[in-house]
N, CA, C and O of each residue as an XYZ file, in Angstrom:
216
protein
N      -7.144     -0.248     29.406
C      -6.572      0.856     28.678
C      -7.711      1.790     28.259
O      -8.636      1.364     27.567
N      -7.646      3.145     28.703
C      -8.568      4.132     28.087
C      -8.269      4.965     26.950
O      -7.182      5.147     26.401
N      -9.549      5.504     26.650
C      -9.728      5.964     25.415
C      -8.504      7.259     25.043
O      -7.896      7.513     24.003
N      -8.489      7.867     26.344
C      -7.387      9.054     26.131
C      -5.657      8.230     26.263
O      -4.608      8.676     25.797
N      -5.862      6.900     27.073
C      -3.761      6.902     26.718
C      -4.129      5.961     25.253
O      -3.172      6.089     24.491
N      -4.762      5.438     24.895
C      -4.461      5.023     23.789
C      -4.856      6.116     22.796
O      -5.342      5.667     21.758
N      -4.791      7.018     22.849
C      -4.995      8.017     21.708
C      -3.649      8.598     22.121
O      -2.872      8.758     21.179
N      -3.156      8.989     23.465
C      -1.689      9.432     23.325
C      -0.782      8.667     22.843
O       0.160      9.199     22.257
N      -0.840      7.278     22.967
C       0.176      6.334     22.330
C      -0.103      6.502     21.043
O       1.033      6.615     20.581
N      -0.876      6.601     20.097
C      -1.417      6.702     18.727
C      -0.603      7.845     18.474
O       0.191      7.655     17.552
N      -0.550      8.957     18.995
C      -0.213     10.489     18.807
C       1.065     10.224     18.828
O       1.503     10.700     17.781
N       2.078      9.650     19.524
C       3.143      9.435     20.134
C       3.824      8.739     18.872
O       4.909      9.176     18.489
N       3.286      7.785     18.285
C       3.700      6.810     17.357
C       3.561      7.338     16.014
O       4.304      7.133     15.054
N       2.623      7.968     16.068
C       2.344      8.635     14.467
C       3.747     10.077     14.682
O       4.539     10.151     13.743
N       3.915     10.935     15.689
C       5.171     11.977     15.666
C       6.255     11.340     15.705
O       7.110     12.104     15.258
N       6.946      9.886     16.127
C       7.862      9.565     15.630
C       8.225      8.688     14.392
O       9.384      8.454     14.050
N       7.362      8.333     13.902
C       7.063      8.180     12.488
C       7.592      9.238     11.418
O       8.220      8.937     10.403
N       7.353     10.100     11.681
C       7.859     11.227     10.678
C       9.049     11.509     10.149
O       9.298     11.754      8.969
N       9.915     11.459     11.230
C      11.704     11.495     11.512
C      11.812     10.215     10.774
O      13.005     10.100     11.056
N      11.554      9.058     10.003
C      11.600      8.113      9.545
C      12.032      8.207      8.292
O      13.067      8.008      7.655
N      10.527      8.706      8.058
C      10.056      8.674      6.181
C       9.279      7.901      5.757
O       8.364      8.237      5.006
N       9.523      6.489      6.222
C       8.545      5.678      5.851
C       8.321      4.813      5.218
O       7.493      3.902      5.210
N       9.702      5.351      4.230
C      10.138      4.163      3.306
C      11.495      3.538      3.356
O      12.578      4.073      3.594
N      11.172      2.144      3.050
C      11.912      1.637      3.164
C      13.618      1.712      1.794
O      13.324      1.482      0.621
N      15.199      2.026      2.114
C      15.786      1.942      1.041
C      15.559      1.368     -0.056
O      15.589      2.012     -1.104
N      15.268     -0.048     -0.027
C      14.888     -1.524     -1.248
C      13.738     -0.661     -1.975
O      14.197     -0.398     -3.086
N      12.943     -0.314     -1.899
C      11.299     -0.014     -2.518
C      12.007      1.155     -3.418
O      12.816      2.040     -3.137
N      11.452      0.829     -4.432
C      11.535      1.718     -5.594
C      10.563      2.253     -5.925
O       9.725      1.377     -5.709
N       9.961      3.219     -6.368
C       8.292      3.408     -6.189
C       8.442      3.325     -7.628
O       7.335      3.343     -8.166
N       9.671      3.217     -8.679
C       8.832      2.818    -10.171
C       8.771      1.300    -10.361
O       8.151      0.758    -11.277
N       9.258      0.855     -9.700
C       9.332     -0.311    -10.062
C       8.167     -1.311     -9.264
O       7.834     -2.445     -9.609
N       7.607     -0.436     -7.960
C       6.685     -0.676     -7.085
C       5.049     -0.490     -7.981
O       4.013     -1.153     -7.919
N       5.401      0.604     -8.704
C       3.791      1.166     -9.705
C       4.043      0.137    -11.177
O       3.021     -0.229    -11.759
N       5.100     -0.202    -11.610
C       5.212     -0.832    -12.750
C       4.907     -2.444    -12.544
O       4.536     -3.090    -13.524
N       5.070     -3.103    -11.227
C       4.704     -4.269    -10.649
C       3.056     -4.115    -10.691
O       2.331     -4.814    -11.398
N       2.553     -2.956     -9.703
C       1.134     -3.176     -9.734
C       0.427     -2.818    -11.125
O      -0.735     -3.215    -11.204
N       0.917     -2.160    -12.194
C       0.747     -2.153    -13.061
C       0.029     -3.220    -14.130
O      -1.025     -3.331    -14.756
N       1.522     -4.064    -13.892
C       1.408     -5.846    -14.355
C       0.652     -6.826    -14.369
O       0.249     -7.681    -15.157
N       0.501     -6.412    -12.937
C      -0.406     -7.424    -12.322
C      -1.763     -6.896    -12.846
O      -2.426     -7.656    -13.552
N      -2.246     -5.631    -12.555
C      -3.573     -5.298    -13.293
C      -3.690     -5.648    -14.733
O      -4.647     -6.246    -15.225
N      -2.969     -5.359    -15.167
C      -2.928     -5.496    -16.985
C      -3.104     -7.408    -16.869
O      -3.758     -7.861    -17.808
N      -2.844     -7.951    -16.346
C      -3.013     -9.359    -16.307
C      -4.030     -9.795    -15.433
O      -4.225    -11.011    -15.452
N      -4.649     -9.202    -14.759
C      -6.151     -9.563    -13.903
C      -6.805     -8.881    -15.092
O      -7.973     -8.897    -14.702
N      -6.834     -8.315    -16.236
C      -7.758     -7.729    -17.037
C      -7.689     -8.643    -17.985
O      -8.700     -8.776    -18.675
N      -6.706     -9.361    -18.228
C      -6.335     -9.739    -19.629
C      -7.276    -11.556    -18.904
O      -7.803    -12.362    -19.670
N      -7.242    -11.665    -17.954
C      -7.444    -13.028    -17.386
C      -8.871    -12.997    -17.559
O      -9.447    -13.964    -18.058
N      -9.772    -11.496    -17.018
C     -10.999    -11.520    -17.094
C     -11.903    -11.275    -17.994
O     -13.083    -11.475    -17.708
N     -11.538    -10.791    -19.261
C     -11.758    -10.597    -20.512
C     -11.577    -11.915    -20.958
O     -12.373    -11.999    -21.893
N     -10.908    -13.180    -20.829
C     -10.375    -14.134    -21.249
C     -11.818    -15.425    -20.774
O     -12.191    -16.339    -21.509
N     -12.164    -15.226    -19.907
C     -13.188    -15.654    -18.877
C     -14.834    -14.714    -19.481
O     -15.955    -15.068    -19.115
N     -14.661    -13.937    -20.103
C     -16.080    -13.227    -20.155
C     -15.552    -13.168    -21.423
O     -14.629    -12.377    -21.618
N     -16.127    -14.135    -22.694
C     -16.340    -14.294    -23.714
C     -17.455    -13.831    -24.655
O     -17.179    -13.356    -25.756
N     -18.867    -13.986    -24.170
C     -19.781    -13.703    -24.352
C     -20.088    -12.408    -24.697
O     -21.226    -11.940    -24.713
N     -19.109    -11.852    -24.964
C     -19.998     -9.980    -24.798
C     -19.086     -9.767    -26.238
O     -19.117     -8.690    -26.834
């Protein structure tokens, strides 16, 4: 496979991509940012918990 059809297949795949959207119905994006949210606020709370010393 060469460098130019795999860049047309790339090209090809990324223009029908678009007609999509991308997202999926289920995904909520507040509830998607309020999850990763969580999880940070609790990798902070874990590592502060672990680094006592300061």
């Amino acid at each position: 496979m060469s460098f130019h059809s795999t860049a047309a297949q790339l090209a090809t795949l990324a223009a029908e991509g678009g007609e999509h959207g991308g997202n999926h119905e289920s995904l909520d994006p507040l509830v998607t940012g309020g999850a990763a949210f969580v999880i940070l606020m609790l990798l902070l709370w874990i590592t502060t918990r672990f680094n006592r010393d300061r």
